[in-house]
BALOBA-1460 file (C-alpha; in Angstrom, 3 decimals):
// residues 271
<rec num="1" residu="x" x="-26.900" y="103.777" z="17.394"/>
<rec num="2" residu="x" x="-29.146" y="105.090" z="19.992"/>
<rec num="3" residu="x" x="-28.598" y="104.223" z="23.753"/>
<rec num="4" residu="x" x="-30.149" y="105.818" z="26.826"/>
<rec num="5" residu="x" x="-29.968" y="105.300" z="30.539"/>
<rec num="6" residu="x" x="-32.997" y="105.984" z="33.216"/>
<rec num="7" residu="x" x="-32.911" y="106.002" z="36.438"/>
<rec num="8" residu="x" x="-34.580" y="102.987" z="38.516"/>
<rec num="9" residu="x" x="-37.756" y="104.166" z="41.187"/>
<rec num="10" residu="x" x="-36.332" y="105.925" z="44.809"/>
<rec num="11" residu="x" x="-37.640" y="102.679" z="46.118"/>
<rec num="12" residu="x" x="-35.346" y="100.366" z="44.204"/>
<rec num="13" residu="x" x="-32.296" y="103.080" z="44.045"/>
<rec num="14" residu="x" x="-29.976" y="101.569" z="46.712"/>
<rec num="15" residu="x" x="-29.899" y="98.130" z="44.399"/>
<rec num="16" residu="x" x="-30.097" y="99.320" z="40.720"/>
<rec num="17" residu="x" x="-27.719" y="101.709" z="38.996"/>
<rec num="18" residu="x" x="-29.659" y="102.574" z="36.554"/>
<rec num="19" residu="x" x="-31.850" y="100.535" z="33.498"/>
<rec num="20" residu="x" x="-30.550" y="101.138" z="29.801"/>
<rec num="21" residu="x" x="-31.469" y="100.420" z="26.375"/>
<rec num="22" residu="x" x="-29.413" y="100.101" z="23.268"/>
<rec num="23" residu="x" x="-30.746" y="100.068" z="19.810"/>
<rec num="24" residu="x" x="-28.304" y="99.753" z="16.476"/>
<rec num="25" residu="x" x="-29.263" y="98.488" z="12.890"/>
<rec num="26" residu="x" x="-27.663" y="95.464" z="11.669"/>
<rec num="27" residu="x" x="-24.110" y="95.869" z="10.058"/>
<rec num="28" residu="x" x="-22.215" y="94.375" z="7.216"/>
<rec num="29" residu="x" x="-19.165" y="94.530" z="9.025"/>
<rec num="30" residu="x" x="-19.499" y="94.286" z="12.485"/>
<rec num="31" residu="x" x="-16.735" y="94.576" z="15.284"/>
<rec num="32" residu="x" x="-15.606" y="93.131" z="18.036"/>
<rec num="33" residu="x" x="-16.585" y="95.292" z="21.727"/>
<rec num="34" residu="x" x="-14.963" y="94.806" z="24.544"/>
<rec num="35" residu="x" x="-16.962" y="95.587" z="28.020"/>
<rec num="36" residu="x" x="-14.118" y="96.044" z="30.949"/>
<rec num="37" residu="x" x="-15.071" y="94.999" z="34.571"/>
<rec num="38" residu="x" x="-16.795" y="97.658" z="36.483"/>
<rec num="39" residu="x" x="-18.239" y="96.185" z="39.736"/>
<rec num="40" residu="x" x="-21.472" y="95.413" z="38.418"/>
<rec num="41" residu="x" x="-23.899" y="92.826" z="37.657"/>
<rec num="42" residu="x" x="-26.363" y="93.411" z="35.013"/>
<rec num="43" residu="x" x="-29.474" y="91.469" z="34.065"/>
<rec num="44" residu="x" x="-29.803" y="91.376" z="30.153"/>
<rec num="45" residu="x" x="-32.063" y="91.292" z="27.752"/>
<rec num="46" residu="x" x="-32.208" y="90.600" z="24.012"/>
<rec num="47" residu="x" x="-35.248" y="92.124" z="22.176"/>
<rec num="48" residu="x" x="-32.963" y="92.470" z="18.900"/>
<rec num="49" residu="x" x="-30.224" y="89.783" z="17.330"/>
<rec num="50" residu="x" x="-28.372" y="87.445" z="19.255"/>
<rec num="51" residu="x" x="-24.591" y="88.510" z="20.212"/>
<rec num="52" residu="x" x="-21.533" y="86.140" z="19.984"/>
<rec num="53" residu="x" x="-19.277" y="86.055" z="23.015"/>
<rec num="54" residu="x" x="-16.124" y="85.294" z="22.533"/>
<rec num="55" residu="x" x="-13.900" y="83.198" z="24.711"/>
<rec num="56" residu="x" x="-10.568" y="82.686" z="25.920"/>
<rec num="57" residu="x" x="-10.108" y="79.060" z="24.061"/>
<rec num="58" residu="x" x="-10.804" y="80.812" z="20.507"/>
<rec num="59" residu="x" x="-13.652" y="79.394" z="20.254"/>
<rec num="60" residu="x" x="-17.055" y="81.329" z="20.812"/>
<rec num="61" residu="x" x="-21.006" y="81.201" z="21.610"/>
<rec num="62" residu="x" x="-24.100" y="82.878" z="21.258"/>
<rec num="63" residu="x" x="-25.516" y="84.751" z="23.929"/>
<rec num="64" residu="x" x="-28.979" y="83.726" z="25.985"/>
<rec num="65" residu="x" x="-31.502" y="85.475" z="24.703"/>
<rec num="66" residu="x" x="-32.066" y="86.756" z="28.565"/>
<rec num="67" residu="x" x="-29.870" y="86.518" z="31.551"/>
<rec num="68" residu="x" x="-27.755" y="87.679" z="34.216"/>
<rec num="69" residu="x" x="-24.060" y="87.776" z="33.770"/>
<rec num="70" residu="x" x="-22.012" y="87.443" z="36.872"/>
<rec num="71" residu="x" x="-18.996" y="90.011" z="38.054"/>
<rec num="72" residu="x" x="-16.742" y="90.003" z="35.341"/>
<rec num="73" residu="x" x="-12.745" y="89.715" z="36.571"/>
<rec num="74" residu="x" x="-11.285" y="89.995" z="32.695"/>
<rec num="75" residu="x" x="-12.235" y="91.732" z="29.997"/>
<rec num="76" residu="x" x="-15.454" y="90.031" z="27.644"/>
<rec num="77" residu="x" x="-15.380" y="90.439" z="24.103"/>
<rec num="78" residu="x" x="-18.814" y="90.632" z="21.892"/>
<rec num="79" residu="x" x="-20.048" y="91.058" z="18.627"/>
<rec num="80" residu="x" x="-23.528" y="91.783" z="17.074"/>
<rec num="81" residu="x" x="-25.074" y="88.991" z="15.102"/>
<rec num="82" residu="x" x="-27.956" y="91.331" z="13.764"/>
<rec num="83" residu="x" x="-29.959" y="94.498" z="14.180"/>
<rec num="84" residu="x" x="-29.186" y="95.105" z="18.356"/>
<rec num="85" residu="x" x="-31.580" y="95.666" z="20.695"/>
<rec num="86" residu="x" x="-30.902" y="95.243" z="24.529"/>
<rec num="87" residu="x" x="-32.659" y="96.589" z="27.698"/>
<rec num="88" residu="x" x="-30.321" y="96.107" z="30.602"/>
<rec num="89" residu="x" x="-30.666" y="96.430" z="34.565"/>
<rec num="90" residu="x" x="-27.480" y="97.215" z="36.052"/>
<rec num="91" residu="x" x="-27.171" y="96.980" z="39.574"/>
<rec num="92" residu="x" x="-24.841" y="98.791" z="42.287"/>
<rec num="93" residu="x" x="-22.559" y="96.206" z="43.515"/>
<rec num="94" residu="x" x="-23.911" y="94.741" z="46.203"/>
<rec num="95" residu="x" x="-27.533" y="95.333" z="44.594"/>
<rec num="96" residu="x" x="-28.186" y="91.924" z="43.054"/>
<rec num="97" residu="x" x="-27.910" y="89.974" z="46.584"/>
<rec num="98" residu="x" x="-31.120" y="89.952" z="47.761"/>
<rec num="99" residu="x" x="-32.179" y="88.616" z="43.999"/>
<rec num="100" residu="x" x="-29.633" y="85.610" z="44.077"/>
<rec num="101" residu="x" x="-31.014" y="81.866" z="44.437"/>
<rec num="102" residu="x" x="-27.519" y="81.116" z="43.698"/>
<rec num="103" residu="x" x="-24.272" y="81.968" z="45.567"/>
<rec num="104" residu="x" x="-22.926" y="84.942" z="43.835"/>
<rec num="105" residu="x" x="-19.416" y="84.265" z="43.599"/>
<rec num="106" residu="x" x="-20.410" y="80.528" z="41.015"/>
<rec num="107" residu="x" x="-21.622" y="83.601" z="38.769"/>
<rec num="108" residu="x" x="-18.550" y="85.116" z="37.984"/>
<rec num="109" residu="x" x="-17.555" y="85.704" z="34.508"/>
<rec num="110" residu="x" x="-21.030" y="84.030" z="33.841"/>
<rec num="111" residu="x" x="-24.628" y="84.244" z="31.651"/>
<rec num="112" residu="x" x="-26.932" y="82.676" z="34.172"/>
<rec num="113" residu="x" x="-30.021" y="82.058" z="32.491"/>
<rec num="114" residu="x" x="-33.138" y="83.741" z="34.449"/>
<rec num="115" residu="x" x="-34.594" y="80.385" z="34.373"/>
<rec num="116" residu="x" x="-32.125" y="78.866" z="36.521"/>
<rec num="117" residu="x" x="-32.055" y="82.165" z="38.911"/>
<rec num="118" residu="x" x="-36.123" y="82.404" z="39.211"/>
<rec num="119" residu="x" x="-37.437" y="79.373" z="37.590"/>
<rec num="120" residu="x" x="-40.819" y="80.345" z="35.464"/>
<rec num="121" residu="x" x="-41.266" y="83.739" z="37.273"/>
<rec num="122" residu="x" x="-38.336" y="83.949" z="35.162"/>
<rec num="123" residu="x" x="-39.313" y="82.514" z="31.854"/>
<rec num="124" residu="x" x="-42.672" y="85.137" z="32.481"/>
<rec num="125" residu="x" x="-40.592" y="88.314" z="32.876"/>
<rec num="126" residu="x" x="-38.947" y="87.332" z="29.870"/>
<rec num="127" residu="x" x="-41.686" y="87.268" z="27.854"/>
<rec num="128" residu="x" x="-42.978" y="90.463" z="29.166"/>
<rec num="129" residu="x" x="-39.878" y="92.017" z="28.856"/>
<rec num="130" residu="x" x="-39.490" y="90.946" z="25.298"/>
<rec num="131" residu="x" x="-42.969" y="91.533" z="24.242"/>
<rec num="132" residu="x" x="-42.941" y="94.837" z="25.466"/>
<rec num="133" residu="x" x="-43.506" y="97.762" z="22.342"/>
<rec num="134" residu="x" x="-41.690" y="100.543" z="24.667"/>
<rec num="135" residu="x" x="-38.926" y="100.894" z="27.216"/>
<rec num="136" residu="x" x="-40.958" y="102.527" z="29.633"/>
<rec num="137" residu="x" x="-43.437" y="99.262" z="29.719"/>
<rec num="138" residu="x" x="-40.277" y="97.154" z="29.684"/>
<rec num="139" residu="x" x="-39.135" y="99.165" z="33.394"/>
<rec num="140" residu="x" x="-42.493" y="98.609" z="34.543"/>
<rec num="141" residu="x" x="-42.497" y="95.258" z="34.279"/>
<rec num="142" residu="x" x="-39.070" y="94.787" z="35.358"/>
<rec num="143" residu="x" x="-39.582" y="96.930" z="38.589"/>
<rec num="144" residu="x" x="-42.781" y="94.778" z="39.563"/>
<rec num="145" residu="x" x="-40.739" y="91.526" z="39.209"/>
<rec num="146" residu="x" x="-38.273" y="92.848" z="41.399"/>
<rec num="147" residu="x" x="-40.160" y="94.042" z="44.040"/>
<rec num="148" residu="x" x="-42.020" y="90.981" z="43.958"/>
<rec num="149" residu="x" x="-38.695" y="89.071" z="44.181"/>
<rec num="150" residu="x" x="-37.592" y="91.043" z="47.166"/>
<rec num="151" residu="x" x="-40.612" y="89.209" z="49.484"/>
<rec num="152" residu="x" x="-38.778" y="87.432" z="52.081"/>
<rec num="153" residu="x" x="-35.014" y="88.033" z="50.883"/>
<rec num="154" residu="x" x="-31.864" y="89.432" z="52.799"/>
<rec num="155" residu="x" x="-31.307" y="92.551" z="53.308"/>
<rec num="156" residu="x" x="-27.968" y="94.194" z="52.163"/>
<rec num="157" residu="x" x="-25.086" y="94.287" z="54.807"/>
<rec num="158" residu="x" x="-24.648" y="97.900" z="56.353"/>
<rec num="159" residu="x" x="-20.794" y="97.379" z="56.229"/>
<rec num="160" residu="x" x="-20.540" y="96.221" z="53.029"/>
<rec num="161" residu="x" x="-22.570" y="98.994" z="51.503"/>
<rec num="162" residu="x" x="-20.422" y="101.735" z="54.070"/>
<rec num="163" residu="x" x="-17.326" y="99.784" z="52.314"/>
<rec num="164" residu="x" x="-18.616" y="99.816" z="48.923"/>
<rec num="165" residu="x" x="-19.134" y="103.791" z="49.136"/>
<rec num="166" residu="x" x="-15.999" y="104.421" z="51.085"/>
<rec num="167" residu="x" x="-14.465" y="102.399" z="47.608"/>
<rec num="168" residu="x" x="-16.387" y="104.301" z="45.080"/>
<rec num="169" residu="x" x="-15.771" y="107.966" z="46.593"/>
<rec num="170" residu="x" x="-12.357" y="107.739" z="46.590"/>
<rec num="171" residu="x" x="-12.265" y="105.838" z="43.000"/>
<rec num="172" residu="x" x="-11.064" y="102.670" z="43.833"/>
<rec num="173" residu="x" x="-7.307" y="104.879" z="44.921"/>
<rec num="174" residu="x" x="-7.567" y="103.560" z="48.858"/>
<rec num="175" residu="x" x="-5.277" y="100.428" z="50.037"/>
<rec num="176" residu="x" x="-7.669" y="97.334" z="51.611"/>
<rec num="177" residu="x" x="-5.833" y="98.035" z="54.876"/>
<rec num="178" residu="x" x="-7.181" y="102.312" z="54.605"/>
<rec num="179" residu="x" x="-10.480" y="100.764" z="53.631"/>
<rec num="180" residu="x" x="-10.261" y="98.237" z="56.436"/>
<rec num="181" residu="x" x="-9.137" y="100.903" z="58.824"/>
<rec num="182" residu="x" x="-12.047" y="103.285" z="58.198"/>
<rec num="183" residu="x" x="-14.669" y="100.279" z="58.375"/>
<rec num="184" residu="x" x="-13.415" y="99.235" z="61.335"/>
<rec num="185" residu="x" x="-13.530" y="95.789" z="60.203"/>
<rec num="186" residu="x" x="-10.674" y="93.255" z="59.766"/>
<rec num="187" residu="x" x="-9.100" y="92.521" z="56.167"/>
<rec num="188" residu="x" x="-10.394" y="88.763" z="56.671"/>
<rec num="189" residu="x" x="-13.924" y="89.655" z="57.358"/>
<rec num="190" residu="x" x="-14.184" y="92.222" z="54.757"/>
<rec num="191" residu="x" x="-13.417" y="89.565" z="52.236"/>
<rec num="192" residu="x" x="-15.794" y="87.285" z="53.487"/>
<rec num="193" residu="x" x="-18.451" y="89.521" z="53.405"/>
<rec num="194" residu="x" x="-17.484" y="90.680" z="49.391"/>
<rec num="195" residu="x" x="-17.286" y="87.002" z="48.430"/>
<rec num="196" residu="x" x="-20.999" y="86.393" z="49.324"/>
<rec num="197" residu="x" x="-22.651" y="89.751" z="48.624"/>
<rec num="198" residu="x" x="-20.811" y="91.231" z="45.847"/>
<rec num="199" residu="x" x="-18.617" y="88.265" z="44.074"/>
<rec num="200" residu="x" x="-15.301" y="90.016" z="44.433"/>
<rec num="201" residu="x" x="-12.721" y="90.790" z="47.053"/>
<rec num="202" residu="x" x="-12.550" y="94.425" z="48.530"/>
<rec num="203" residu="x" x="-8.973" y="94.545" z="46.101"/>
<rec num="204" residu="x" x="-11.059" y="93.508" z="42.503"/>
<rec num="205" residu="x" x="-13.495" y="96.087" z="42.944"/>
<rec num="206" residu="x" x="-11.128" y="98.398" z="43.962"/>
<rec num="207" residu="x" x="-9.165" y="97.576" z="40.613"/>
<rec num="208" residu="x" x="-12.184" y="97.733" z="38.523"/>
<rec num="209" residu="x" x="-13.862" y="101.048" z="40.279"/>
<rec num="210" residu="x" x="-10.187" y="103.088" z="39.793"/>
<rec num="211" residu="x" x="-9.960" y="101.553" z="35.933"/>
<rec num="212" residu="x" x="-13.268" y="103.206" z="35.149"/>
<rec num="213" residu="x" x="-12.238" y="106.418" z="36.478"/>
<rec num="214" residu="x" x="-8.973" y="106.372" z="34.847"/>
<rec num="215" residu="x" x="-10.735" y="105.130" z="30.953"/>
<rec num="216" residu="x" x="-13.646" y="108.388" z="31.741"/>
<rec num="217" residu="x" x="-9.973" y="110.458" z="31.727"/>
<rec num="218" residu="x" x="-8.720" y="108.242" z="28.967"/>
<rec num="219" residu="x" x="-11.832" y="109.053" z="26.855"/>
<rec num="220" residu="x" x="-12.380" y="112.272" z="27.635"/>
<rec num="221" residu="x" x="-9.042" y="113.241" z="26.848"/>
<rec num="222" residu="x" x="-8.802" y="114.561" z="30.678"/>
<rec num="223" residu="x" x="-4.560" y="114.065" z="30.527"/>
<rec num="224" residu="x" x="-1.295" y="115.595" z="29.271"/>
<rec num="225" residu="x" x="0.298" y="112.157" z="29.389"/>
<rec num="226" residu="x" x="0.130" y="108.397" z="30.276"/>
<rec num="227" residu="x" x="2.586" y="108.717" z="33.262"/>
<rec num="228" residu="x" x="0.542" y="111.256" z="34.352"/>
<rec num="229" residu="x" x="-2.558" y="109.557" z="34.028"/>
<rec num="230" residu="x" x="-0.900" y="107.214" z="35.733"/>
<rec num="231" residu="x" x="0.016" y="109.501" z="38.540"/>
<rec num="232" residu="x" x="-3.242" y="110.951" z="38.693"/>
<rec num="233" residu="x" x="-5.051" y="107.862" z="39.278"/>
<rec num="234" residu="x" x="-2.585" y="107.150" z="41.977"/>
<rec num="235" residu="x" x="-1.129" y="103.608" z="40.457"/>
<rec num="236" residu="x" x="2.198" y="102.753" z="42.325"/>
<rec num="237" residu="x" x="4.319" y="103.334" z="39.134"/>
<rec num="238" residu="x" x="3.713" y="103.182" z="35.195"/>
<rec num="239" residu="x" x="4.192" y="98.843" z="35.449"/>
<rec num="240" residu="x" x="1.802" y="98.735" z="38.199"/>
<rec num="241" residu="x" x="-0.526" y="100.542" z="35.890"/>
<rec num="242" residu="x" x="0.017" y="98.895" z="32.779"/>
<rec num="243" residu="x" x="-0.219" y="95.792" z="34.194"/>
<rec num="244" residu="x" x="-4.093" y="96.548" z="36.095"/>
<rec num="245" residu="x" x="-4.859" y="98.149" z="32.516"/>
<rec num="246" residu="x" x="-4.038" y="95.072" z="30.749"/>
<rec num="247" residu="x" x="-5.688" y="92.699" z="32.939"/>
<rec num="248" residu="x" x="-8.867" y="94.443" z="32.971"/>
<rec num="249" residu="x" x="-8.862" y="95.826" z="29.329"/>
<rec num="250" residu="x" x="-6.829" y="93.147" z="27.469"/>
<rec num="251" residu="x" x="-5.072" y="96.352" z="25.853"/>
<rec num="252" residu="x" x="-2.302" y="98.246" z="27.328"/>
<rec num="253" residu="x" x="-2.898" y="102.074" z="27.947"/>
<rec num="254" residu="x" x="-1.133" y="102.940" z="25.037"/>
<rec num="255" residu="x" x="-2.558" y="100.316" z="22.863"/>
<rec num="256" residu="x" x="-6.293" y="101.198" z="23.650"/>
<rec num="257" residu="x" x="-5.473" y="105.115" z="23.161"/>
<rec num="258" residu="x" x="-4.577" y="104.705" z="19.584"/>
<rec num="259" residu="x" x="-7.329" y="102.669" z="18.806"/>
<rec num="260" residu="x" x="-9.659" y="104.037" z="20.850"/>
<rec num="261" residu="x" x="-12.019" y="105.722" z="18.652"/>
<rec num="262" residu="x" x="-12.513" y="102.549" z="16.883"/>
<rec num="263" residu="x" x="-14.550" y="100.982" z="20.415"/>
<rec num="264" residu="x" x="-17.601" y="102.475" z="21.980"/>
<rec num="265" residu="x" x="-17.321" y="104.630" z="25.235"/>
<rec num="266" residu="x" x="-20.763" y="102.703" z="26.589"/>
<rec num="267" residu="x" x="-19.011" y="98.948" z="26.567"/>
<rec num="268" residu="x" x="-16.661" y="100.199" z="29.094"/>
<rec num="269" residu="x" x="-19.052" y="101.087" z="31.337"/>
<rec num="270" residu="x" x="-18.183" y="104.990" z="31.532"/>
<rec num="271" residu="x" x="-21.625" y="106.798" z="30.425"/>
């Protein structure tokens, strides 16, 4: 498997993450991955085989070959049809607003095809994208289509992305009513703002943002015990943080840490 990150240009830094790419040969026996809520949206593309998705009914799909897949609230489980080959953009946040023809919040726990979003602007940066022999010609392409989406589109509320940081440097750990407090904006407002320019409430990113620092500890081995992970993450008690874990993982904490070496760091969003 061979996977690599890069980071977007200055210009488009305060929206995108990072871009990354993710290349595996096919496999006779492939597994199930699991990729855990992290506050992001990510625009997707499929250069290689197909994945399945599976979903909550049993039942399951393939993937679009391209598209953007809303903020996830529960965990999404995948597996590789084929040889894999994805190049990925993966927004902060609140980075995808000023892209959206659609309201953000009818994307959640959705593939929204980049027809639908862009119509055949779409359907040509697809072809690009796909056509492209190199990741650094697939980011060039990708960062002229967004720039040339961003003509005439909203700009990104200041106290949403104050909020957003204020949530990210203090890992998700601060109550809505801290986060509130320091914003100087009411509880109400705050969550009208998230719905339209991130998807989530102020309290699911929160969840999401503190789960990824806790599964980077997890992973890394960064703990003496799960009560203390616990503890450190500052989770009420150990039900409080079984309960987030299992909601956003589908595992409990003890369940993913013995089988942990059996699922890939990357699908929990943790490089």
């Amino acid at each position: 498997m061979y996977y690599k990150t890069f980071d977007p240009n200055p210009e488009l830094g305060e929206l995108i993450k990072c871009y990354w790419m993710l290349e595996s040969p096919a496999k006779p026996n492939p597994e199930r991955q699991t990729i855990v809520p992290d506050g992001c949206m990510e625009m997707i593309f499929h250069y290689g085989d197909l994945y399945r998705q599976y979903l909550a009914d049993g039942n399951n799909i393939l993937q679009p070959r391209c598209f953007v897949i809303g903020q996830l609230t529960h965990p999404l489980e995948i597996e590789p049809t084929g040889a894999t080959g994805i190049f990925s953009v993966r927004f902060h946040p609140d980075g995808f607003l000023p892209f959206a023809n659609i309201p953000i919040r009818e994307m959640e726990n959705t593939a929204v095809s980049l027809e639908q979003l862009f119509g055949k602007d779409g359907l040509e940066i697809e072809q690009k994208i796909l056509n492209a022999p190199s990741t650094a010609e697939r980011i060039q392409h990708i960062e002229n289509f967004l720039r040339n989406q961003l003509t005439n589109t909203r700009t990104i509320d200041r106290i949403i992305k104050t909020t957003v940081e204020t949530i990210l440097t203090a890992n998700g750990q601060l109550t809505i009513k801290a986060v509130s407090r320091q914003t100087n904006i009411s509880r109400r407002q705050l969550e009208r703002k998230f719905a339209t320019a991130i998807g989530l409430s102020p309290k699911q990113l929160s969840k999401s943002v503190r789960l990824q620092a806790t599964l980077k500890m997890l992973l890394s081995k960064q703990f003496t015990s799960l009560t203390a992970l616990a503890h450190e993450n500052e989770y009420y008690d150990q039900a409080h943080f079984n309960k987030d874990f299992k909601e956003l993982t589908g595992l409990t904490p003890k369940e993913f840490y013995g089988d942990q070496l059996k699922m890939s760091a990357l699908f929990y969003g943790t490089e």
